[in-house]
SESEVO-605738 format. One line per field, with one value per residue (C-alpha): chain; x, y, z. Coordinates in Angstrom, 3 decimals. Layout:
N
chaine: (A,...)
east: (X,...)
north: (Y,...)
up: (Z,...)
//
This chain:
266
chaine: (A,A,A,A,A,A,A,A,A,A,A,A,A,A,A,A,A,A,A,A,A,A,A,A,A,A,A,A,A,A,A,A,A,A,A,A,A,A,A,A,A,A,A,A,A,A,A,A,A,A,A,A,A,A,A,A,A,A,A,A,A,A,A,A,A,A,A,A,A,A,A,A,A,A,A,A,A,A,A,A,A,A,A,A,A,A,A,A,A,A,A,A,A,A,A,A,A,A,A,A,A,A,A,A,A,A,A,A,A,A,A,A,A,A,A,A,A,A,A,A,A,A,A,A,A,A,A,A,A,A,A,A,A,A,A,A,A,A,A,A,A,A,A,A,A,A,A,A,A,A,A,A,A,A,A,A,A,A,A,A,A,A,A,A,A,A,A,A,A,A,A,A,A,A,A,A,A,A,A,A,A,A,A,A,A,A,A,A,A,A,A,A,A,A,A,A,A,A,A,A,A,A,A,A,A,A,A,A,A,A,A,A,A,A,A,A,A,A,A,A,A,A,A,A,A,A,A,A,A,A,A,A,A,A,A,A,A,A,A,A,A,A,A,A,A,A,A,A,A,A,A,A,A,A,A,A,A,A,A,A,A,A,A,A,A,A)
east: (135.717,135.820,139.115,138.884,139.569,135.852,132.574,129.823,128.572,131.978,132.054,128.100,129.229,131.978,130.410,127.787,129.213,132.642,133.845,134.838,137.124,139.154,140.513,144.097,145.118,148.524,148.993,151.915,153.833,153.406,156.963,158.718,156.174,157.036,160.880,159.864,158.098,161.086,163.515,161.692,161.661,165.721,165.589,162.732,161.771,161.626,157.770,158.377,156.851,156.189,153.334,154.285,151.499,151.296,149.754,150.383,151.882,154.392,155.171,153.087,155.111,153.871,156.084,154.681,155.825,158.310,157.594,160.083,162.804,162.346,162.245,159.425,157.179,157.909,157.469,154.056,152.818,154.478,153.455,150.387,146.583,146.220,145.224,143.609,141.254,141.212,140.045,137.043,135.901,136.345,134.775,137.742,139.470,142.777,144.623,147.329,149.225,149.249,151.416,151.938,151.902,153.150,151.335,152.967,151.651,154.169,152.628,150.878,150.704,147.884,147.128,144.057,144.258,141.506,138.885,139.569,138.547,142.021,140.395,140.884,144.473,145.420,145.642,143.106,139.656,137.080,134.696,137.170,139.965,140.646,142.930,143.332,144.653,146.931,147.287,151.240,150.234,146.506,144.504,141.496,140.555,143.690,141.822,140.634,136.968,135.333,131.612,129.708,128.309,130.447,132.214,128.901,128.573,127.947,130.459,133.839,135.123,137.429,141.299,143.382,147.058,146.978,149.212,148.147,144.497,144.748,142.756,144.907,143.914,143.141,139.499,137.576,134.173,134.304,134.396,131.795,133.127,134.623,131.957,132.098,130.491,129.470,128.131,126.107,125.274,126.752,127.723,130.942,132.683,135.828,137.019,138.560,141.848,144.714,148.158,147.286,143.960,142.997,140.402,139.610,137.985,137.215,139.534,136.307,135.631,135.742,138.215,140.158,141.515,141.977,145.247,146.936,146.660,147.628,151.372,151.796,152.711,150.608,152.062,150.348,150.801,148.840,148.548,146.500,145.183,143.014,141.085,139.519,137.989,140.685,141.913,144.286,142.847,144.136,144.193,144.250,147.629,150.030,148.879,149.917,151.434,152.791,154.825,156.887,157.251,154.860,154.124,150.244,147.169,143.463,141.562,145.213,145.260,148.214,151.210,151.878,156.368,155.194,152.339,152.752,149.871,149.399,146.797,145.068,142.166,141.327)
north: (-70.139,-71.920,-73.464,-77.246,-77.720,-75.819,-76.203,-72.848,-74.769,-74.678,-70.711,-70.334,-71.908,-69.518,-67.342,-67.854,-69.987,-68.013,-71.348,-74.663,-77.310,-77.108,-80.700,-81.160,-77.369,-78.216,-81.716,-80.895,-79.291,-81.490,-81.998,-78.985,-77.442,-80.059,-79.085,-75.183,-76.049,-77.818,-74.842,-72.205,-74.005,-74.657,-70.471,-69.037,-65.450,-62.546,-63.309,-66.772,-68.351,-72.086,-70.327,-71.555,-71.381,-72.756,-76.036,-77.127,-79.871,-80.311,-77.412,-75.605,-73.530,-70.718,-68.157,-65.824,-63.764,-65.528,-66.850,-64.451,-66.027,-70.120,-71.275,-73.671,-71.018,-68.561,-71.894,-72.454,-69.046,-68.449,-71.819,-73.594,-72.803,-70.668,-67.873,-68.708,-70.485,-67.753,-65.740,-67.616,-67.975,-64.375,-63.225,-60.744,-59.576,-59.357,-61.552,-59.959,-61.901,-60.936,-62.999,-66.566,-68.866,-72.184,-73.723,-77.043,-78.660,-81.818,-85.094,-84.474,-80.806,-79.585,-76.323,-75.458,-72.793,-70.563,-69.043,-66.172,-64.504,-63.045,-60.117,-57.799,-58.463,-57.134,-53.691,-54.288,-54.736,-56.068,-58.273,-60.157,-62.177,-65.754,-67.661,-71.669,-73.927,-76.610,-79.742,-82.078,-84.614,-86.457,-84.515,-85.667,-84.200,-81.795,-80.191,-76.512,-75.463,-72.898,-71.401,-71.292,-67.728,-66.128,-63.269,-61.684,-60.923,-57.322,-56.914,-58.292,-60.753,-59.236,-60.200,-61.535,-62.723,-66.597,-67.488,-64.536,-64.054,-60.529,-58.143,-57.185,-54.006,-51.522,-50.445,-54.333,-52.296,-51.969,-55.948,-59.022,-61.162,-64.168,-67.160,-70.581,-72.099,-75.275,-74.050,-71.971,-74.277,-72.728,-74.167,-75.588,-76.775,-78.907,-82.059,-85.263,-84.026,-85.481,-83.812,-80.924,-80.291,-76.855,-74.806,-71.798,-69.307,-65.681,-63.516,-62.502,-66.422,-67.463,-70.529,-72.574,-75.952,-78.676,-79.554,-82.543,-85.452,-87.977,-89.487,-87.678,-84.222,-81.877,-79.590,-76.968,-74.471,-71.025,-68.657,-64.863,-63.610,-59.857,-59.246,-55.807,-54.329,-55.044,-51.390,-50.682,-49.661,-48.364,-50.263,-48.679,-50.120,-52.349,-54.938,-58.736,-59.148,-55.513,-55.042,-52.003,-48.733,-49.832,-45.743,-46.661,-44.487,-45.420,-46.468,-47.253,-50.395,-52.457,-51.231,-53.765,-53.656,-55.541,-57.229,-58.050,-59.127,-62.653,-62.413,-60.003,-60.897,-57.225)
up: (55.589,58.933,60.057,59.838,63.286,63.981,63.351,63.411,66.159,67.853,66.916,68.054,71.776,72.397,71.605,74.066,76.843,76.688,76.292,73.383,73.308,70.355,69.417,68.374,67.779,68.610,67.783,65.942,68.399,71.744,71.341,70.974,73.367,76.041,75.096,75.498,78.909,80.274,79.007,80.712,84.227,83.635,83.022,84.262,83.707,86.271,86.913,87.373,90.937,92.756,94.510,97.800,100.067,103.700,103.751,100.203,99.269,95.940,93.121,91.217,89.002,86.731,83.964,81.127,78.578,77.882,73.942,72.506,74.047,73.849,70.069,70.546,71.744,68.917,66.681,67.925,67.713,64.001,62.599,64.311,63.345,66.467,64.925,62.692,64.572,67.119,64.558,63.812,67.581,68.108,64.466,64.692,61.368,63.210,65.814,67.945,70.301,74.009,76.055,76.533,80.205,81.337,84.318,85.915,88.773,89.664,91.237,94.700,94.142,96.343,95.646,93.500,90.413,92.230,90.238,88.830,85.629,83.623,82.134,85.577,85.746,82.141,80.869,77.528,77.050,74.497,73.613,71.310,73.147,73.426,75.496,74.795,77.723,75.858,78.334,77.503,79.667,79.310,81.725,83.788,87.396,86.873,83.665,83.457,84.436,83.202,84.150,81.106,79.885,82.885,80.559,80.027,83.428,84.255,86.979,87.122,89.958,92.125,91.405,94.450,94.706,93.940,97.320,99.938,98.454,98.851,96.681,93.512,93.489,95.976,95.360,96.001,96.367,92.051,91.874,92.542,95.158,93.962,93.869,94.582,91.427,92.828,96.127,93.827,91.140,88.269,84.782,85.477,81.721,82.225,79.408,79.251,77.124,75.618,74.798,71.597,72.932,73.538,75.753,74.357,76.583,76.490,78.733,81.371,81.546,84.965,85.333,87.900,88.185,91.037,92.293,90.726,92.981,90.455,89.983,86.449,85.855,84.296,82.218,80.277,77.701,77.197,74.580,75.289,71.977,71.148,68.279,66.607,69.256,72.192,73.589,76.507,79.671,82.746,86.306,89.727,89.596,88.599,86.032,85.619,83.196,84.084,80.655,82.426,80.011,77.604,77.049,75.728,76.687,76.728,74.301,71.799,70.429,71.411,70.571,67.871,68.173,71.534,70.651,67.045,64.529,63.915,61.590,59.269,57.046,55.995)
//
């Protein structure tokens, strides 16, 4: 049966456009996740950054993988219909939990998200992931935008560092060249949301967001989730998140100590 929160219709556009606004996933939890947010910028963890780039104006902060350690994260993960939900968009069995990310960009902040897609930076692979986007502020030309039907491209878009642009990896010639989707006229998804609102979005999903010119922060909350088929794979170097000593080979499933299971339906 279909979470309450989705329609088929809902399940039938991710599954097409790589992309669906979920309504209200985490309602419940704007709160405590507002709490978490503010704890991990008091503490931030070793990948924490402002990416300070030349020109830019105010702070746009970023942290992951930090859920393990701030209550209100584990809370949401343990207790909210996340997975289940993310089970239905993926048609997975099983939901495993990757890593989670907080993205704030404080009035007059500048600097764009660039587009990227996040599948090139990890270490798995698969047709079923999901990642939802969880504004704690009301978000309007700060939201996220995604290009519709983008994660069933053939070729992936080439990763870059978010402040130097740089390639991510060494060999560029294996990637597309990252597009400019409006230039191009491409799809371009993005929603009106309010605080609990979620975008869900397929890990090969290209995605940015515009700076936040407004006089309100905008705060939000991610969570990275794998299904069945997701498998590590290895980079041509370093992956972000890098998870150091992880000790998996291709084609393992997550190791699931790390990345525990959220869900089974089997």
């Amino acid at each position: 049966m279909t979470h309450p929160l989705l329609s088929q219709a809902d399940i039938e556009t991710y599954q097409r456009d790589g992309v669906v606004l979920v309504k209200g996933l985490f309602a419940d939890h704007v709160d405590g996740l507002r709490r978490g947010v503010a704890a991990n910028m008091a503490a931030p963890g070793p990948s924490a950054s402002n990416n300070n780039k030349a020109g830019e104006t105010g702070r746009f902060f970023d942290d992951y993988c930090n859920w393990t350690r701030i209550p209100e994260f584990v809370e949401v993960v343990q207790t909210s219909p996340v997975a289940e939900v993310a089970a239905d968009l993926m048609r997975s069995r099983t939901v495993q939990m990757f890593h989670d990310h907080v993205l704030v960009k404080e009035p007059g902040t500048s600097m764009a998200t660039p587009w990227h897609q996040d599948g090139p930076y990890y270490f798995v692979e698969g047709e079923q992931t999901v990642s939802f986007w969880s504004p704690l502020d009301p978000v309007r030309e700060a939201t996220l935008r995604c290009v519709a039907g983008s994660h069933r491209w053939e070729k992936e878009v080439l990763p870059t560092r978010w402040v130097s642009e740089e390639g991510f990896f060494p060999d560029e010639s294996r990637y597309m060249p990252v597009p400019d989707p409006e230039a191009e006229g491409m799809r371009i998804v993005e929603y009106e949301m309010e605080p609990g609102d979620a975008v869900a979005f397929n890990f090969r999903t290209l995605h940015g967001a515009r700076g936040n010119t407004s006089q309100a922060r905008r705060r939000a909350f991610s969570i990275r989730l794998v299904g069945d088929d997701a498998r590590y794979v290895e980079r041509p170097g370093p992956t972000s998140p890098p998870f150091p000593g992880h000790d998996m080979t291709p084609g393992q499933r997550l190791r699931e100590d790390w990345f525990p299971i959220l869900l089974d339906r089997s």
